[in-house]
N, C-alpha and C positions, 0 to 999 in steps of 0.2 A: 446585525443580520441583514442580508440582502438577497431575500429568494426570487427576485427578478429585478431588472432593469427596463426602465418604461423609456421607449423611443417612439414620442407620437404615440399613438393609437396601438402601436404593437410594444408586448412587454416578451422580453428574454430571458430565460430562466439562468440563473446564474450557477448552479452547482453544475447544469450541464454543460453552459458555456466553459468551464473550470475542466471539468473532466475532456471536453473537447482537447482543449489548449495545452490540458496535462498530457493527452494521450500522444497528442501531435508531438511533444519535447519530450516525451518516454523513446519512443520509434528513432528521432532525428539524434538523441544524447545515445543511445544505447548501437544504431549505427557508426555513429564517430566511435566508439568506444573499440568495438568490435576490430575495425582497424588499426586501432593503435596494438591490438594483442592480434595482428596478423591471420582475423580470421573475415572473412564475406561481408563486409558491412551492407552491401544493397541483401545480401540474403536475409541479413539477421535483423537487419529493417522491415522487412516481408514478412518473418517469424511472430514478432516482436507486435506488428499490427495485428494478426489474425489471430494469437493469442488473447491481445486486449478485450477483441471484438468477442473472442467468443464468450472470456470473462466477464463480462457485461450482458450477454446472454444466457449464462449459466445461474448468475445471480439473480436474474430477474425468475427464470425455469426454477430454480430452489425455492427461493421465495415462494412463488405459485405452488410448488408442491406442497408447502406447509400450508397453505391456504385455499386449497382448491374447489371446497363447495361456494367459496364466494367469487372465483376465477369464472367456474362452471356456470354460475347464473349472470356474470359480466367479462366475457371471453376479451372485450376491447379492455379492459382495466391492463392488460399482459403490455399494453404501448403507452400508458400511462407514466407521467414525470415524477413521480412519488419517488423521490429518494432513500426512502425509507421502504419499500418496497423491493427491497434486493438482500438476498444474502449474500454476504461476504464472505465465509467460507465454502459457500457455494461458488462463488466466482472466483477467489482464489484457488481452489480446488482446480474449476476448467482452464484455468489460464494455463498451471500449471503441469495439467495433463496436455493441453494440447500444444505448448511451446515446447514441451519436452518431448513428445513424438518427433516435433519436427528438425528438432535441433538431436539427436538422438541420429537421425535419419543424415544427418549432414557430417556425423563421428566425426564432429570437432571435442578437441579436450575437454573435460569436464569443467577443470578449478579453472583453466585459461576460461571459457566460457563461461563460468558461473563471474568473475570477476569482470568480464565484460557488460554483464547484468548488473553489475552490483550500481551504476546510476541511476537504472531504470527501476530497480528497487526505491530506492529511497526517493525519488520523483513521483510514485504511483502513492507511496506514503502520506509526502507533498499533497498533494492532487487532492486527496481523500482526505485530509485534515482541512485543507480550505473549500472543500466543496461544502464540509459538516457545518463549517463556520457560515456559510452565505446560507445554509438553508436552518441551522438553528438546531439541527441532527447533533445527538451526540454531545448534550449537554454538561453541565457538571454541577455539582453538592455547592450548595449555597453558602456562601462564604461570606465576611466581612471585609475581605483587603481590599488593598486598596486598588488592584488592577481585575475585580472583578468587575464583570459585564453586566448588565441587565437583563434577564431572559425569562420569557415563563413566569413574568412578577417579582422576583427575585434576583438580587446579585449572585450571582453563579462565578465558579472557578470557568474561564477558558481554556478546556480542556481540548480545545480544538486547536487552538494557538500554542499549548504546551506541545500537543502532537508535532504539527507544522513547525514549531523552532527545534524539535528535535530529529525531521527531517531535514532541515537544514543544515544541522550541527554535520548529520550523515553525510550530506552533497560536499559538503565543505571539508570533512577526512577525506573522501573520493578524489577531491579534486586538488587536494595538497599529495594525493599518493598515488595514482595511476599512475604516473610516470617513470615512477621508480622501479628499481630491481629487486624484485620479492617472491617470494615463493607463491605458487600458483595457486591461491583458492583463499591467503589471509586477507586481500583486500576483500573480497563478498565476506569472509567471516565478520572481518570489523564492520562494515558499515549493519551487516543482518544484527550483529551484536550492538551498535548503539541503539541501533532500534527496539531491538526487545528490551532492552533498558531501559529505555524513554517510554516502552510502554509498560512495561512492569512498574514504575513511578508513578509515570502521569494518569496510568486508569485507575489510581488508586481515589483520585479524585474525581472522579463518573459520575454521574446518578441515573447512568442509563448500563445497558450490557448487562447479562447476566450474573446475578450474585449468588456468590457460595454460602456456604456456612463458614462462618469470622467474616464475615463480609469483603470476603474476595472476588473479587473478578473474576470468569471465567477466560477473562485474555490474558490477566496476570498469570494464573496457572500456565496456559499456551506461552507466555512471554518467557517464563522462567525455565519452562522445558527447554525453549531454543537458545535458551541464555547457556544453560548448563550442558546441554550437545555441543556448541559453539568452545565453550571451557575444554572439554574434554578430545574434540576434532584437533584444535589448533598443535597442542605440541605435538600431535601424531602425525599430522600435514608437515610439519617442519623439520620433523626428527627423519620422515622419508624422504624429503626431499634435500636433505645433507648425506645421505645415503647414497644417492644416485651419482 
């Protein structure tokens, strides 16, 4: 873990530096992208930041909503680096309300669109697996192998690193297949589908995230809904698009 970086007399937060670096190659990947499927890339580079921004705003305003008698008596806490201080379906939520007004607003194609997204997907994935990893967030069930970490007193599964190689598995379908000639909207299905795979697996190793009854995840539930949308979208996407 490395929740800062000491340079001299000043220490740098690392998960934010991360999420910086991440967002700056979300904007820059997701514009080149944008032009290879012949749509605006300076526009969808403009989209693409103000949505980030607001998701990181939305997250931090969720969070505070669930905690707001203690906001209310420490209103500066809302600018606070607590990474754990943010909801993520709360900020996934605004991202993709307000990338979707705005990209709505511009009636570019849906699937050509959502497939131009589909790097900035699994880079925000990226991002948010290694920010967890530098701050220690998002831990996992204590294990004995031999590629577990030390965390918390305990050898732990790295479940932060299972994330992160399976954001990568994702970059790397993307980027053996944007190229190609394929029907409009299976590249975002595949790469949204390795991911919910990876996370339907790998949170099965958690010790954090909310648990069900049989000891499920509440993301495993969300994972396998989009897992099985994704099942059921694809031949219908392909069977209309042999139609046309």
């Amino acid at each position: 873990m490395l929740p800062a970086i000491n340079i001299g007399p000043f220490a740098l937060y690392t998960p934010g530096l991360i999420f910086l670096l991440g967002g700056w190659l979300i904007v820059q990947v997701v514009g080149r992208a944008a032009g290879v499927y012949r749509l605006s890339g300076d526009r969808m580079e403009i989209i693409v930041a103000l949505a980030l921004l607001a998701g990181i705003v939305g997250a931090r305003l969720g969070y505070a909503l669930m905690s707001w008698p203690y906001y209310l008596r420490d209103p500066l806490a809302l600018v606070a680096r607590d990474l754990q201080a943010f909801s993520l379906p709360a900020g996934v939520l605004t991202t993709i309300l307000v990338g979707g007004w705005q990209i709505w607003r511009q009636r570019w194609p849906l699937w050509v669109t959502l497939d131009a997204l589909a790097p900035g997907i699994a880079l925000a994935a990226l991002t948010y697996a290694l920010a967890q990893f530098a701050s220690g967030d998002g831990y996992g069930l204590p294990t004995n192998l031999p590629w577990a970490i030390h965390l918390w007193g305990e050898p732990r599964h790295p479940t932060q690193l299972y994330a992160a190689c399976v954001a990568l598995l994702a970059l790397i379908v993307w980027r053996q297949s944007y190229r190609r000639i394929q029907t409009p909207g299976v590249l975002f299905l595949t790469i949204c589908g390795v991911l919910a795979a990876g996370t339907l697996i790998g949170d099965g190793f958690r010790a954090t995230g909310l648990l069900l009854p049989g000891n499920i995840r509440f993301s495993q539930v969300v994972a396998l809904i989009v897992f099985i949308i994704i099942v059921r979208i694809w031949p219908k996407l392909t069977l209309q698009h042999n139609m046309q």
